[in-house]
C-alpha positions in Angstrom: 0.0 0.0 0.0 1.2 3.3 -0.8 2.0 5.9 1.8 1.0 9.2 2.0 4.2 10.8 2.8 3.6 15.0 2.3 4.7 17.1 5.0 1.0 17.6 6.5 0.5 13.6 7.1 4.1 13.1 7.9 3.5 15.7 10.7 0.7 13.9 11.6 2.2 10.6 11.6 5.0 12.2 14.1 3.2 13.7 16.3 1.7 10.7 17.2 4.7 8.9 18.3 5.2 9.0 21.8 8.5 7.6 21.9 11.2 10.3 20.1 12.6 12.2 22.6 11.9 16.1 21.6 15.1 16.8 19.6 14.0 14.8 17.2 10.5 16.2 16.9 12.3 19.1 16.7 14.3 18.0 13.5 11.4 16.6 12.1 9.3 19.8 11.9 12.4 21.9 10.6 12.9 19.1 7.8 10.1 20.8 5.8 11.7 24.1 5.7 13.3 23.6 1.8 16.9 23.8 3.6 19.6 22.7 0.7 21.6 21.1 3.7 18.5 18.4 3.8 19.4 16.2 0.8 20.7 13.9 3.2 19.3 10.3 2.7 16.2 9.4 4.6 14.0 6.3 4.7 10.6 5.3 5.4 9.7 2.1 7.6 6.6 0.7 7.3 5.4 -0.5 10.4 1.3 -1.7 11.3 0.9 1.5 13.1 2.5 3.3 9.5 4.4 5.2 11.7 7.8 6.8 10.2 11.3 7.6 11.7 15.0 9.6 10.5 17.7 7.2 10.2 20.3 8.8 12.3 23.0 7.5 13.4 23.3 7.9 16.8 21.7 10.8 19.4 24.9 12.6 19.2 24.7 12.8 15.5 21.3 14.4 15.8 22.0 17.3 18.6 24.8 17.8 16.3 22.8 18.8 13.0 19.8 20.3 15.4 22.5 22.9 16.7 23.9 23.5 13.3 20.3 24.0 12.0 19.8 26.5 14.8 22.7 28.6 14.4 21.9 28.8 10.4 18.6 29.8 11.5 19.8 32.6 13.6 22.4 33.6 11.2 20.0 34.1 7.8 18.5 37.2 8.7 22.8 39.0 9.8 24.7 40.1 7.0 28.1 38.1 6.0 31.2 39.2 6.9 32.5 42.6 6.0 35.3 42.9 3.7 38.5 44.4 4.6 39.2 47.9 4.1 40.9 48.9 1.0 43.6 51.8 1.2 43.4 53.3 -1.7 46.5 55.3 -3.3 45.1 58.5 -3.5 47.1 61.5 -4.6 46.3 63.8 -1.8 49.1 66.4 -3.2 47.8 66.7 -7.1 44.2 67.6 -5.3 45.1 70.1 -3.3 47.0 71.7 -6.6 44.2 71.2 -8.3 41.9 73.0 -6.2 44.6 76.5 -6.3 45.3 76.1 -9.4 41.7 76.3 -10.4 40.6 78.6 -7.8 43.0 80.5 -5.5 45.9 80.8 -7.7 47.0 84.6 -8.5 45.3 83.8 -11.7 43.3 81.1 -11.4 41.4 79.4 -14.5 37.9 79.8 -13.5 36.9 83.5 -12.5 35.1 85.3 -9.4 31.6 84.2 -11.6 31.8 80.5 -11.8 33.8 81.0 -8.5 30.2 82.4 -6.9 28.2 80.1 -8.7 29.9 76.7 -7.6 30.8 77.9 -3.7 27.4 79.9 -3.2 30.2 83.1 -2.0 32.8 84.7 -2.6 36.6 83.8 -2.8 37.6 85.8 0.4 34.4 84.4 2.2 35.5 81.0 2.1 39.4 82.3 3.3 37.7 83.2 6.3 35.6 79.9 6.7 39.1 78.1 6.1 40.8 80.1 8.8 38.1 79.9 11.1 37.6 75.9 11.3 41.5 75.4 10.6 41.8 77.8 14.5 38.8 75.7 16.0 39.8 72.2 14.7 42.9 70.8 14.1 41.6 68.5 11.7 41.7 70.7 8.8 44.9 71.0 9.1 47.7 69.4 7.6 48.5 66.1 10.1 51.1 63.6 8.5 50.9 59.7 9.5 53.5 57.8 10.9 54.8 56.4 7.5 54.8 60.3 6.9 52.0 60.1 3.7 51.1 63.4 1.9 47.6 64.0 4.0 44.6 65.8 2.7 44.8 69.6 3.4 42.4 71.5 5.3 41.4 73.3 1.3 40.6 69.9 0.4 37.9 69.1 3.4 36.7 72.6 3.0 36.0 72.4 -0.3 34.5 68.8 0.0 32.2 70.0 2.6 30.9 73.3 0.7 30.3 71.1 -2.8 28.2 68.3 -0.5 26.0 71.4 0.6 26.0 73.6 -2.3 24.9 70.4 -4.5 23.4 68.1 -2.4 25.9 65.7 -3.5 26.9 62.0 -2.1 29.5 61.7 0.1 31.5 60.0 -2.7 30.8 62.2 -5.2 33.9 64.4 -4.5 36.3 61.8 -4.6 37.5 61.8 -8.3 38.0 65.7 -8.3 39.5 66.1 -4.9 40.4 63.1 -3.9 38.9 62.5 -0.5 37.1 59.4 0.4 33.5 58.5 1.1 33.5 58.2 5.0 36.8 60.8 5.3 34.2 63.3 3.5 30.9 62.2 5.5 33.9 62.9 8.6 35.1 66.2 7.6 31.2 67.3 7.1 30.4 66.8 10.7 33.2 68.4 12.0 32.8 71.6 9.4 29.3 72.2 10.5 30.3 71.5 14.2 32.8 74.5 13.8 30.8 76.7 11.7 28.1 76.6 14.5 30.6 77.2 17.0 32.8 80.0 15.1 30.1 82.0 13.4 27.1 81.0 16.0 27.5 83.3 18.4 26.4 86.2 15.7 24.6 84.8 13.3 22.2 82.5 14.9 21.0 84.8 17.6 18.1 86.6 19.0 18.6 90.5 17.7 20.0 92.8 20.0 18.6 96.4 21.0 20.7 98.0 18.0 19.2 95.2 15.3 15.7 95.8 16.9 16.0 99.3 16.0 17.3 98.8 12.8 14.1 96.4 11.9 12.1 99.3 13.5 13.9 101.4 11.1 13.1 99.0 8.6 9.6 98.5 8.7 8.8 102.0 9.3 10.3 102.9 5.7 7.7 100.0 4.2 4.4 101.0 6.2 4.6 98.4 9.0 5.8 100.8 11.9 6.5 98.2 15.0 7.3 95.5 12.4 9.7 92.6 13.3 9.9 90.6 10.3 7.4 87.9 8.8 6.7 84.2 10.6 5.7 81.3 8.6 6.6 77.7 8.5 7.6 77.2 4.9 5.8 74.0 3.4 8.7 74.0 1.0 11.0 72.9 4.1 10.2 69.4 3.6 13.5 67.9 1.2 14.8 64.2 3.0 12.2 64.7 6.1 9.0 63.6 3.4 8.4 60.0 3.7 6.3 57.8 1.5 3.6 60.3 1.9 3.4 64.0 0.4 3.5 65.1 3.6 6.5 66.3 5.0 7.5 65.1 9.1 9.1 67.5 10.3 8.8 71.3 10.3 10.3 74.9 10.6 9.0 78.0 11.9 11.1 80.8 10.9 11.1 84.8 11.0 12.9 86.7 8.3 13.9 90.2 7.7 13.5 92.0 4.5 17.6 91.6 4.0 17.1 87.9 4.1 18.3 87.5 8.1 17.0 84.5 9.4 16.3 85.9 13.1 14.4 83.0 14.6 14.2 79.4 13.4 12.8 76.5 15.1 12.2 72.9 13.9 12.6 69.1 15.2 8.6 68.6 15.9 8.1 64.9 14.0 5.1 64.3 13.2 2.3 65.8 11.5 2.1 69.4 11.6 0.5 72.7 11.2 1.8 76.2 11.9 -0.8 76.4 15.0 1.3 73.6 16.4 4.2 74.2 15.5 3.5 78.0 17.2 2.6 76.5 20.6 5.9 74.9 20.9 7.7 77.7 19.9 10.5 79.4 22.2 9.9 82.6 20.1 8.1 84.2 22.5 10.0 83.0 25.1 12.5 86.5 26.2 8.4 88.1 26.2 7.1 86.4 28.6 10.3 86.2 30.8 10.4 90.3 30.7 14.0 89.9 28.4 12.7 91.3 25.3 14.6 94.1 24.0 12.8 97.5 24.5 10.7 98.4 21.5 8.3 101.9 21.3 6.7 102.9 18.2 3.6 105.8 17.3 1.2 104.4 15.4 -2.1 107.1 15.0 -0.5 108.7 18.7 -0.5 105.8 20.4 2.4 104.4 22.0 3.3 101.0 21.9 5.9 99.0 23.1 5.5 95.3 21.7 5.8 94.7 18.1 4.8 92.3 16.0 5.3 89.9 12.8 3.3 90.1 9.2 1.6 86.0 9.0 -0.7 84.8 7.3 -4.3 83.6 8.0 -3.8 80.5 9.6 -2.1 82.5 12.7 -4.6 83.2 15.7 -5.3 86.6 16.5 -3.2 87.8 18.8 -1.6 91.3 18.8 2.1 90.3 18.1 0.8 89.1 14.3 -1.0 91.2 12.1 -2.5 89.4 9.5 -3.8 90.6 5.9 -8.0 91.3 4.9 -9.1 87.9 3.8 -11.8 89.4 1.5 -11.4 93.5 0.9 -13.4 95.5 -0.3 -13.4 99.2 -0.3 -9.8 100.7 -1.6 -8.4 101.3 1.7 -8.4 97.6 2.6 -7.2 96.7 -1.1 -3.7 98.7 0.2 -4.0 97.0 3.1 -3.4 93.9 2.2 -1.7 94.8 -1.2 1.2 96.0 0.7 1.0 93.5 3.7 1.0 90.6 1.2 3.6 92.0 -0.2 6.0 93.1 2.6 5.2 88.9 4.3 7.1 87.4 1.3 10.6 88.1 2.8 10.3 84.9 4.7 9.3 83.1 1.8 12.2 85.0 -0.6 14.8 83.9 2.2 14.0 80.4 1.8 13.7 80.5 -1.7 17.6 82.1 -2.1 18.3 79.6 0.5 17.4 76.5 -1.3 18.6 77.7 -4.4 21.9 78.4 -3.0 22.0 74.9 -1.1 20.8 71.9 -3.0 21.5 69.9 0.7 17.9 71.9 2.0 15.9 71.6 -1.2 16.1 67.7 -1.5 17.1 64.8 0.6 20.1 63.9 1.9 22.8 61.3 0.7 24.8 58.6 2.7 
C-alpha cells in the first residue's frame, strides 16, 4: 500500500509517536523548511501503526545537526562578513594643486563668476571659513601619519564639505575631483558644521540685539509696517529628505525673516504631523516676552504708543496682537492697500528660503549617505 508521505501527514504521523525524545520532533518539523543542507538520505519504515522515523545515526549525531540548523537559523537574517578595508593610493598632493590652481591661484582658471556660482560666496568668504575651522579644529589642518603620507589639506575638506552642501551631492561624489574618500568626506562634514556653528554661531544664529531691533524698526517704518519685526511662517517648501512615503513632510520649521534675508528665529525638530498652529505653541519665540527679556521696543502708530511689536503672517495664525494678518476678503480701496502691501512686505520669509534652497541643494532635497 502506498503511503502518504507529504509534509501535513508526515506531521501527523510524528506527532503521534510517543516515543522520540523532543530533539527529534524538533528536527522533524524543521525538515520541511526547503533547507539545501536536507538532501541527506532518509527512509521510510513501514510499520502496522505506519508510523515513520529519520535514520540517524546515533543521538549525538542528531543534537549535532539540530545545533547546526539552529545557528543557520539565527544567522539568515545577519549580513556576511564585511570585507577588509581597501587603502586606496590616493594622490592627496595633485588635489590640493588642483583645487589652487583652479581657484585660489593669482590667476586662477575659472573667475570670481563661476567662482560664486559653484561655492554659493565669494573667494575671500570662504578664506575666512578656512581660517576659522582650521583655528577651531585641528583636523583641517595638515597632520602627517607615521609612514609620513602626503595628507589631505584643510582646502581639500573645505571644499568637500561646501560642494556636498551647495549640490546636495553624495559623500562619494567628491572623490575623483578632490580626492577625498567617502567616509573621510561624511567625517570632515560633521566636523565643518560643528565648527561653523561654533565659530560663526555666536552672531549669526541669535536673538537680535537692542541695535538690530532698531534697525528692523527702522526697517519696517520705511515700508508702512511701523513696529514691524519681520514675517513668521513655517515654509511647506521645508520638507527635502524629512517627506516620507507620503506627500506630507514630518518635520517642520517656523522661521522669521527680515527684508535683508536675516533669518532671526528658526525652530524645527517637531516629528510628526504638523500645522503652523502647532508648531507656534511649541515655539521658544516668545519666550524673552514672557520672561520680561525682550529688548525694549516703542513705536507711534495714529498717537499711540506701543511697546511690543509684532510679525506680518498669514491667516492661519490666531489673532493675537504680536501678528498682524492681511484682509481675507477687501473690499473698499483702503483695505485693497492694506493687504496689497502686507501681502507683499510677508514674502521676505518666503524670498529667504527661496535664495536659500537655491543656493544649497543639501535643504531643497534629501540627503545622501
Amino acid at each position: 500500500m502506498a503511503h502518504d508521505i507529504t509534509p501535513t501527514a508526515h506531521s501527523t504521523a510524528l506527532s503521534s509517536s510517543s516515543h522520540i525524545p523532543n530533539h527529534r520532533e524538533e528536527m522533524r518539523r524543521r525538515s520541511f523548511t526547503g533547507r539545501s543542507w536536507m538532501s541527506r538520505a532518509w527512509t521510510m519504515e513501514e510499520e502496522e501503526n505506519d508510523d515513520s522515523e529519520f535514520l540517524f545515526d546515533d543521538d549525538a549525531e542528531q543534537a549535532t545537526m539540530l545545533a547546526q540548523l539552529q545557528a543557520g537559523e539565527e544567522g539568515s537574517s545577519r549580513r556576511g562578513p564585511r570585507p577588509p578595508k581597501v587603502i586606496r593610493p590616493r594622490d592627496h598632493e595633485a588635489g590640493d594643486e588642483r583645487i589652487r590652481k583652479h581657484y585660489f591661484d593669482a590667476k586662477p582658471v575659472y573667475n570670481d563668476f563661476q567662482f560664486r556660482r559653484r561655492f554659493r560666496m565669494r573667494r575671500h568668504v570662504v578664506l575666512r571659513i578656512l581660517d576659522s575651522v582650521a583655528s577651531y579644529d585641528n583636523y583641517f589642518t595638515k597632520r602627517y601619519d607615521a609612514f609620513g603620507n602626503e595628507p589631505l589639506s584643510g582646502l581639500q575638506k573645505v571644499v568637500a564639505c561646501l560642494r556636498i552642501l551647495a549640490y546636495g551631492l553624495p559623500a562619494d561624489a567628491v572623490d575623483e575631483y578632490i580626492g577625498i574618500a567617502e567616509s573621510t568626506a561624511r567625517q570632515a562634514l560633521e566636523k565643518f558644521c560643528d565648527a561653523i556653528i561654533h565659530q560663526f554661531g555666536p552672531y549669526y544664529l541669535r536673538a537680535p540685539n537692542e541695535s538690530d531691533v532698531a534697525s528692523l524698526l527702522r526697517t519696517g517704518e520705511e515700508r508702512g509696517f511701523p513696529g514691524m519685526l519681520g514675517s513668521i511662517d513655517c515654509p511647506t517648501s521645508w520638507r527635502g529628505q524629512f517627506t516620507g512615503r507620503g506627500s506630507h513632510p514630518t518635520m517642520i520649521l517656523e522661521a522669521v525673516a527680515s527684508h535683508n534675508l536675516h533669518i532671526w528665529h528658526a525652530y524645527f525638530g517637531m516629528s510628526g504631523s504638523n500645522n503652523d498652529i502647532n508648531v507656534l505653541h511649541r515655539s521658544p519665540i516668545f519666550s524673552a516676552y514672557l520672561r520680561g527679556q525682550q529688548m525694549p521696543v516703542s513705536y507711534i502708530v495714529n498717537g499711540n504708543t506701543y511697546d511690543m511689536g509684532y510679525f506680518l503672517a498669514d491667516g492661519i495664525y490666531p489673532e493675537w496682537p504680536a501678528f498682524v494678518k492681511t484682509v481675507r476678503h477687501p473690499m473698499d480701496p483702503k483695505t485693497k492697500h492694506f493687504a496689497k502691501c502686507q501681502e507683499g512686505a510677508r514674502k521676505d520669509i518666503e524670498r529667504a528660503f527661496g535664495v536659500l534652497q537655491a543656493r544649497w541643494a543639501v535643504v531643497r532635497g534629501p540627503a545622501y549617505g
